[in-house]
ZAGUKE-995925 format. One record per residue (C-alpha): residue in one letter; x negated, y negated, z. Coordinates in steps of 0.25 Angstrom, whole numbers, m for minus. Layout:
N
rec code a, u X, v Y, w Z
...
***
This chain:
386
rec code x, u 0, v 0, w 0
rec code x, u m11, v m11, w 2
rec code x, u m19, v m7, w m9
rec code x, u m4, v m9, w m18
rec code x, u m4, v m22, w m11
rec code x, u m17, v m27, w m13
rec code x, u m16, v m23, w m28
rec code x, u m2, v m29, w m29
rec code x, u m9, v m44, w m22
rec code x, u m21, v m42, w m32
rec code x, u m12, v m42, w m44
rec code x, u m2, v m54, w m38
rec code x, u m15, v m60, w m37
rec code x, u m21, v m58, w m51
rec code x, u m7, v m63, w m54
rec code x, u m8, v m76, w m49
rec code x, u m24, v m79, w m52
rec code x, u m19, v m75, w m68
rec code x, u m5, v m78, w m70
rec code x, u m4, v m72, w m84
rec code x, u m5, v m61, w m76
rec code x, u 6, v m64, w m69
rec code x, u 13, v m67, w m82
rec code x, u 14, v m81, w m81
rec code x, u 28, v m88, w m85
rec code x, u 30, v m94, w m99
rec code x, u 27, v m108, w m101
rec code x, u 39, v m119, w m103
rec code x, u 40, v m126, w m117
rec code x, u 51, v m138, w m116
rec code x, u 57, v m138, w m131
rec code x, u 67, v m150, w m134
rec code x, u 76, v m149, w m147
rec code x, u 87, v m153, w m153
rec code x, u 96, v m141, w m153
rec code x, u 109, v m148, w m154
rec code x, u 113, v m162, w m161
rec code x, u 111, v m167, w m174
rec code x, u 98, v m161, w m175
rec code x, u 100, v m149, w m169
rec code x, u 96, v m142, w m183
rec code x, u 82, v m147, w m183
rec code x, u 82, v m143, w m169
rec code x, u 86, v m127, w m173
rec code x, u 72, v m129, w m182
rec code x, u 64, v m133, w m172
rec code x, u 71, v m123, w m161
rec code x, u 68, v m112, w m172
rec code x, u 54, v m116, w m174
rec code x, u 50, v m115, w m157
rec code x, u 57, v m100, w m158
rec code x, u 48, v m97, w m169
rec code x, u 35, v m104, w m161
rec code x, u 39, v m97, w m147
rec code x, u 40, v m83, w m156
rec code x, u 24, v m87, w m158
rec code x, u 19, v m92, w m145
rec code x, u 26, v m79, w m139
rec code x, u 17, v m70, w m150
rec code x, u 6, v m79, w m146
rec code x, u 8, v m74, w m131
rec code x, u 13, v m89, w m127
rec code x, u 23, v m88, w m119
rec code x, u 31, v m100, w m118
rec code x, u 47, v m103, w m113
rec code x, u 52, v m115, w m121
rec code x, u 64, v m123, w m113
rec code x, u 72, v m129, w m124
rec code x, u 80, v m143, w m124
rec code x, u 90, v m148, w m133
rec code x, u 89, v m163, w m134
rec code x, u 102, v m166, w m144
rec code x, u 93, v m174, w m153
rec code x, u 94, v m186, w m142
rec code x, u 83, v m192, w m134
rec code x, u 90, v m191, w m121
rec code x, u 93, v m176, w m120
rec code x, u 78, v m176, w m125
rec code x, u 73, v m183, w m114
rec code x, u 81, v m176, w m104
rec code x, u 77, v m162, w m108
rec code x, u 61, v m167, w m108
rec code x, u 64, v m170, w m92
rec code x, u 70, v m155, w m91
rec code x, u 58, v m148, w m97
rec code x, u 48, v m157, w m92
rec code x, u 54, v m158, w m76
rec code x, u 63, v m147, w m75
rec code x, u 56, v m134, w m82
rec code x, u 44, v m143, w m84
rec code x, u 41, v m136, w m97
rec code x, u 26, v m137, w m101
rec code x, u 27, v m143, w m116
rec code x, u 38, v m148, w m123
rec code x, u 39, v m147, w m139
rec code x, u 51, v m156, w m145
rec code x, u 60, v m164, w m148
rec code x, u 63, v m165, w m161
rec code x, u 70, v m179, w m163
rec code x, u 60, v m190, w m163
rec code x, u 70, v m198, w m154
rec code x, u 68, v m186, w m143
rec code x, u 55, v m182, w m145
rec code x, u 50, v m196, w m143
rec code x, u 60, v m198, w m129
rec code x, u 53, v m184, w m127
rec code x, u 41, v m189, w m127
rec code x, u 42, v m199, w m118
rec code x, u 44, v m188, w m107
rec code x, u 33, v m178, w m112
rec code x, u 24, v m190, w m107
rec code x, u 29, v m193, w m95
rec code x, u 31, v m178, w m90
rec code x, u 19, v m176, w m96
rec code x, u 23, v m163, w m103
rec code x, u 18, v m162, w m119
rec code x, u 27, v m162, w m129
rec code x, u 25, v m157, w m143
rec code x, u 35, v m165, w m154
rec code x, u 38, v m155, w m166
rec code x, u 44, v m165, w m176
rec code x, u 49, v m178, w m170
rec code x, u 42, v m189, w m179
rec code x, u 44, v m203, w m171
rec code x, u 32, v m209, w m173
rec code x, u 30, v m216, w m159
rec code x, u 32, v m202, w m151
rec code x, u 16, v m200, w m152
rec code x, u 12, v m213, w m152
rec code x, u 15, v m216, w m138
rec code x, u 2, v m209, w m131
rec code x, u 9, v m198, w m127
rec code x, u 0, v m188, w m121
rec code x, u 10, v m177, w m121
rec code x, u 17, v m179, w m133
rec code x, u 12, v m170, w m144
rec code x, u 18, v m171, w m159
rec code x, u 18, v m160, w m169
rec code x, u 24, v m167, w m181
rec code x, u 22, v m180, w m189
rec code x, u 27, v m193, w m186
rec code x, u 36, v m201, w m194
rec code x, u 25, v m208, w m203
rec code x, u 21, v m193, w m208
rec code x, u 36, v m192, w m213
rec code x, u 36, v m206, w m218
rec code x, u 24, v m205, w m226
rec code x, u 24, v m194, w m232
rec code x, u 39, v m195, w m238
rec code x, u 35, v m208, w m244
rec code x, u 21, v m203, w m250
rec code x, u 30, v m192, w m256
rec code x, u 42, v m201, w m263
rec code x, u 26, v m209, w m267
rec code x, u 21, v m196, w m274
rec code x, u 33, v m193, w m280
rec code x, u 37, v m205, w m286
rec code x, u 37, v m219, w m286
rec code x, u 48, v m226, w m275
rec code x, u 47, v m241, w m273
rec code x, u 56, v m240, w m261
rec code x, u 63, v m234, w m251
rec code x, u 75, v m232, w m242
rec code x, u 75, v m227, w m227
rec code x, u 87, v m220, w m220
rec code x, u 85, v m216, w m206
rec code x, u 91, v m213, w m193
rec code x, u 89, v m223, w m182
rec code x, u 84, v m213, w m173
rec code x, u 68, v m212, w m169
rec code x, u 64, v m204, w m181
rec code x, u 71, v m211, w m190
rec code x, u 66, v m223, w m187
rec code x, u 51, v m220, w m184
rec code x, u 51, v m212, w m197
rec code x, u 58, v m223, w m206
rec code x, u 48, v m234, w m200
rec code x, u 36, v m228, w m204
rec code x, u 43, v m224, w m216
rec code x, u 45, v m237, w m219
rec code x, u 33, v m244, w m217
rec code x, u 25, v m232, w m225
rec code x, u 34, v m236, w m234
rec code x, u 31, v m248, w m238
rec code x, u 17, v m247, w m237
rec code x, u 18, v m236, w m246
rec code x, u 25, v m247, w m255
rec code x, u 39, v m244, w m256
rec code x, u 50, v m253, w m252
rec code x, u 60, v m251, w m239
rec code x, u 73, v m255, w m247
rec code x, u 81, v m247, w m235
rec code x, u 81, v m246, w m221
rec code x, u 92, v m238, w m213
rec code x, u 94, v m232, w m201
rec code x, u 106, v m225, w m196
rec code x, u 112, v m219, w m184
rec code x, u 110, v m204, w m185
rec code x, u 121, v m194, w m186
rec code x, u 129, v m205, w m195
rec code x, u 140, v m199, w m204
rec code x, u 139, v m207, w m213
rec code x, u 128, v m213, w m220
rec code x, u 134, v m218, w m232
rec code x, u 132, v m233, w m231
rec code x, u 116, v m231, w m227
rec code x, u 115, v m225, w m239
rec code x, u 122, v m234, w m247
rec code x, u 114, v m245, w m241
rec code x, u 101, v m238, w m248
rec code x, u 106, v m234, w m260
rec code x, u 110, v m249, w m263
rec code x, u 93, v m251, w m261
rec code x, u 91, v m239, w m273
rec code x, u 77, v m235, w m263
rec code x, u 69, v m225, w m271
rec code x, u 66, v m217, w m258
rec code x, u 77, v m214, w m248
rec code x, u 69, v m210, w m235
rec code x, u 78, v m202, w m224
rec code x, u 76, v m201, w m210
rec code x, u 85, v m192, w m205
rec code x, u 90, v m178, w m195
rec code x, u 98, v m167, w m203
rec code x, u 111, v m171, w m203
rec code x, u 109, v m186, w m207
rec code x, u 98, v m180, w m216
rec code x, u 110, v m173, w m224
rec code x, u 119, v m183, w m221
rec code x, u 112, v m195, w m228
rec code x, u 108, v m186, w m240
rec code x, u 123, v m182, w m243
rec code x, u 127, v m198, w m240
rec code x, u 115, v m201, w m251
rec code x, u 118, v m189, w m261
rec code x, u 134, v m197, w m259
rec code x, u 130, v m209, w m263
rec code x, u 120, v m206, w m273
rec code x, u 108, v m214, w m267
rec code x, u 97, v m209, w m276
rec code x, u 83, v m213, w m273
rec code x, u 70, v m206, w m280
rec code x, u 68, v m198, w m265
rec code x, u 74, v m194, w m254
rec code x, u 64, v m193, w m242
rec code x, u 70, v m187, w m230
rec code x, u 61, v m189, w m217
rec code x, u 59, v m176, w m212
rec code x, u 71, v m172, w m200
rec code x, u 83, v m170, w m207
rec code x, u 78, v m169, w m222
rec code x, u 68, v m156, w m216
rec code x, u 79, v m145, w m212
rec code x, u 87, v m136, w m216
rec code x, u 100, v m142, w m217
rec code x, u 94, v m152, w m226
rec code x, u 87, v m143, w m234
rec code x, u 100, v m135, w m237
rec code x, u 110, v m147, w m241
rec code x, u 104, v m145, w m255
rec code x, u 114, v m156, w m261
rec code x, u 106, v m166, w m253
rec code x, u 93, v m162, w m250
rec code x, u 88, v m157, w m262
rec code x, u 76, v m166, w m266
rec code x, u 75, v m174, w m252
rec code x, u 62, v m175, w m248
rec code x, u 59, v m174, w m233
rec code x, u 44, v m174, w m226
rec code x, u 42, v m162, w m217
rec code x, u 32, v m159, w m204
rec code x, u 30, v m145, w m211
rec code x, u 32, v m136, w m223
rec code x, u 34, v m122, w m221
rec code x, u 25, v m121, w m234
rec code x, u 13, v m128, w m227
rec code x, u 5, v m114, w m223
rec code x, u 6, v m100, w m221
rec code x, u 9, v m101, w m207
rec code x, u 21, v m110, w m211
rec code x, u 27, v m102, w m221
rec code x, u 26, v m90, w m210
rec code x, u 35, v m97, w m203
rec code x, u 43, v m103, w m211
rec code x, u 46, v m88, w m215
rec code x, u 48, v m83, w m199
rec code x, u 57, v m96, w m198
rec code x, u 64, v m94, w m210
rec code x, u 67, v m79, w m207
rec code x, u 71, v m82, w m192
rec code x, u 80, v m93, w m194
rec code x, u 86, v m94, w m209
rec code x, u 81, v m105, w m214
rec code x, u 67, v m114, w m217
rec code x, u 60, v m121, w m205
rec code x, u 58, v m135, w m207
rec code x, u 48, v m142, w m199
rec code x, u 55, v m146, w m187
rec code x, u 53, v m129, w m185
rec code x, u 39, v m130, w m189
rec code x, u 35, v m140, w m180
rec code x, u 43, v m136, w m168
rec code x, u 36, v m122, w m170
rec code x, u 22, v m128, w m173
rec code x, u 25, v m137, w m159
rec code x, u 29, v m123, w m151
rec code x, u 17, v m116, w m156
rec code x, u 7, v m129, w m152
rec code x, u 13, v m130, w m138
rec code x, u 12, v m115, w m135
rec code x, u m1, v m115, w m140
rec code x, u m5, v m127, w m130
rec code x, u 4, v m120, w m118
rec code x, u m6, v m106, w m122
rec code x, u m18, v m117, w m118
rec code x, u m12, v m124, w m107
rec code x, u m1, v m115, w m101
rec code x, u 11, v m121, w m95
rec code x, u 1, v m135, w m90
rec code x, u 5, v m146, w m97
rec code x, u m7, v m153, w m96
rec code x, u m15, v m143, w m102
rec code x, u m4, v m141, w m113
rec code x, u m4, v m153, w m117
rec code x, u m20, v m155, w m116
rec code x, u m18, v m143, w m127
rec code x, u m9, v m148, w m137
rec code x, u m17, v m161, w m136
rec code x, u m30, v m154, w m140
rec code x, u m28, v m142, w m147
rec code x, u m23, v m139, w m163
rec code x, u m15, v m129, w m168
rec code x, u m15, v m123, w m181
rec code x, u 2, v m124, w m184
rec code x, u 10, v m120, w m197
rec code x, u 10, v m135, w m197
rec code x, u m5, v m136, w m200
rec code x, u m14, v m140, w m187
rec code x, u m6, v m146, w m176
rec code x, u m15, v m157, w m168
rec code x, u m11, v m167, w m158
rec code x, u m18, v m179, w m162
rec code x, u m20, v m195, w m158
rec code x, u m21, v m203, w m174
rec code x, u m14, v m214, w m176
rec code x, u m8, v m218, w m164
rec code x, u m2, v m205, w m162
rec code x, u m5, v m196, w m151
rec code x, u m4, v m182, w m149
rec code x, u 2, v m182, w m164
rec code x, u 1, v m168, w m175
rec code x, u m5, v m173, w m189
rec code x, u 6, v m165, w m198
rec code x, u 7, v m169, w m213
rec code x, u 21, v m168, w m217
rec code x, u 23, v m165, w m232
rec code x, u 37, v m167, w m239
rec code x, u 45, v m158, w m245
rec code x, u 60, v m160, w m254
rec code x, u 72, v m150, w m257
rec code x, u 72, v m145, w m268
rec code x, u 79, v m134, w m272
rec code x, u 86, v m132, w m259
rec code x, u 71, v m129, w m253
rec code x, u 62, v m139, w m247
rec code x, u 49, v m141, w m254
rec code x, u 36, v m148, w m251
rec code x, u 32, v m158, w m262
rec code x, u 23, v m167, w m254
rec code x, u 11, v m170, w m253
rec code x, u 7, v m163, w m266
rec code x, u m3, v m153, w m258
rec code x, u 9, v m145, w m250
rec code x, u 18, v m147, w m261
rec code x, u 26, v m135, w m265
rec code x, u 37, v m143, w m274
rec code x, u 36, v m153, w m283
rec code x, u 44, v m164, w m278
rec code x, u 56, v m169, w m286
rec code x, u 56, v m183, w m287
rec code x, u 64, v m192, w m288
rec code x, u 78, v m189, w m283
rec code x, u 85, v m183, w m295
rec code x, u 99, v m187, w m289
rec code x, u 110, v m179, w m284
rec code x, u 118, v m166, w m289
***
């Protein structure tokens, strides 16, 4: 009997000197989405892409238990559930939110609790030029999407001006500013500026407005349903520009994709391709097969954000210090190329990720610029409508 008790106290022993003997408990990964709202379906992208991500950190032996938060698409409910996961199941990492208008409230928080938050695709361009030390970015910001839709419509053809439509929201509005500076000093001539209060149904005398200006590019800041919206209301009324440009959010889904009566030949910039590498197109593939239909990027940064913060929490474990210290340091190859936290340009703790720009055609979206990734040839300009 004492010998069994002595060996019984060596082993509880040896337990508590190496806890991974022990088997020590998962570590908490707050993940705040927008799983109900109007942007709930970009939101069921991003949700798919972490299930993906968790399948491989669990085959990388990284054993992480992600506590999920709906924010509605509203900064409040964003702001609240930060203060759950932070304070109340004081989660070591947080990736999201999604909207630029919650990420940056977000934010905010992340700093003051201290906890690091990695961004998957919020764009507002002040969210990492704040100093934030725990505010990490995984996608461009707004000036990426800006630029590259304008040096496309530049290749393609040659526009003299152009119209902005955007929702008065955060992302619109940093993304249609630097739009329209680049704009101009790329030449072209602002003939419209109009923002609008999301969730509108109607969007027909906006519209109008910019079709009485004939604007050879029509550039589109928008989520999926005013996305669709604005393109039936335009299709309506005949405005007929030489391009289409559609800032990334609602003109990269699904839905859009598949309203073939409006989308075909929109362009819209993108954080990722699923064409850009091997690794992509695998999956692509897995995603494809697993949920029945294409992953747009909102997918593939949510699962390039997982993988990067379970990869820093295999390093630092469940300190957030060290975790942070991690993703402040380190680089990780990703199926969007080499992810890097990085100060440049009065960013801090922001990825590089070249964004290329793809169109429907066809029912399909394709890549058509830069000309390097091409796999299109871009059709230019707007042919009108069927």
């Amino acid at each position: 009997m004492r010998l069994a008790s002595l060996l019984l106290s060596t082993v509880a022993a040896a337990a508590l000197a190496l806890p991974g003997l022990a088997g020590a408990a998962p570590v908490k990964i707050g993940f705040i989405n927008t799983i109900t709202g109007a942007e709930a379906p970009i939101g069921e992208t991003m949700t798919n892409g972490l299930e993906l991500a968790l399948e491989d950190l669990k085959k990388q032996g990284v054993d992480v238990k992600v506590i999920r938060q709906d924010d509605t698409g509203k900064p409040d409910k964003a702001i609240s559930a930060i203060e759950q996961l932070a304070t109340g199941d004081e989660v070591t990492a947080i990736v999201g939110p999604y909207t630029s208008a919650c990420a940056n409230a977000v934010a905010k928080q992340a700093e003051q609790y201290g906890v690091p938050q990695v961004i998957p695709a919020a764009s507002k361009e002040e969210i990492t030029r704040q100093g934030y030390k725990w505010v990490f970015r995984v996608n461009a910001p707004a000036n990426v999407y800006a630029k590259a839709l304008i040096d496309a419509a530049l290749a393609f053809g040659k526009p003299k001006s152009v119209a902005f439509i955007y929702e008065s929201t955060d992302f619109g509005s940093s993304l249609s500013k630097v739009g329209k500076e680049y704009a101009v000093a790329k030449g072209l001539t602002v003939v419209a500026d109009e923002a609008y209060q999301k969730g509108s149904p109607d969007y027909r005398s906006t519209l109008s407005k910019v079709k009485g200006q004939n604007p050879d590019l029509v550039f589109m800041v928008s989520y999926v349903a005013d996305a669709i919206l604005l393109m039936r209301q335009s299709r309506e009324l005949g405005l007929k520009p030489q391009a289409f440009l559609g800032g990334g959010a609602g003109f990269d889904t699904a839905q859009f994709e598949g309203e073939k009566d409006i989308s075909t030949n929109v362009f819209s910039v993108t954080q990722w391709t699923p064409d850009s590498s091997k690794a992509s197109m695998e999956f692509a593939a897995r995603y494809q097969a697993k949920f029945g239909k294409r992953p747009t990027y909102h997918a593939a940064c949510t699962y390039t954000s997982m993988m990067v913060v379970g990869a820093a929490v295999k390093k630092g474990g469940a300190d957030r210090a060290k975790v942070r210290e991690a993703l402040a340091t380190d680089t990780w190859q990703t199926i969007m190329g080499e992810v890097k936290f990085e100060a440049y340009d009065g960013y801090n703790n922001q990825n590089h990720n070249a964004m290329p720009v793809i169109q429907y055609q066809a029912g399909k979206s394709v890549t058509v610029f830069p000309a390097k990734v091409a796999t299109a040839k871009a059709v230019y300009p707007f042919p009108g409508w069927k």
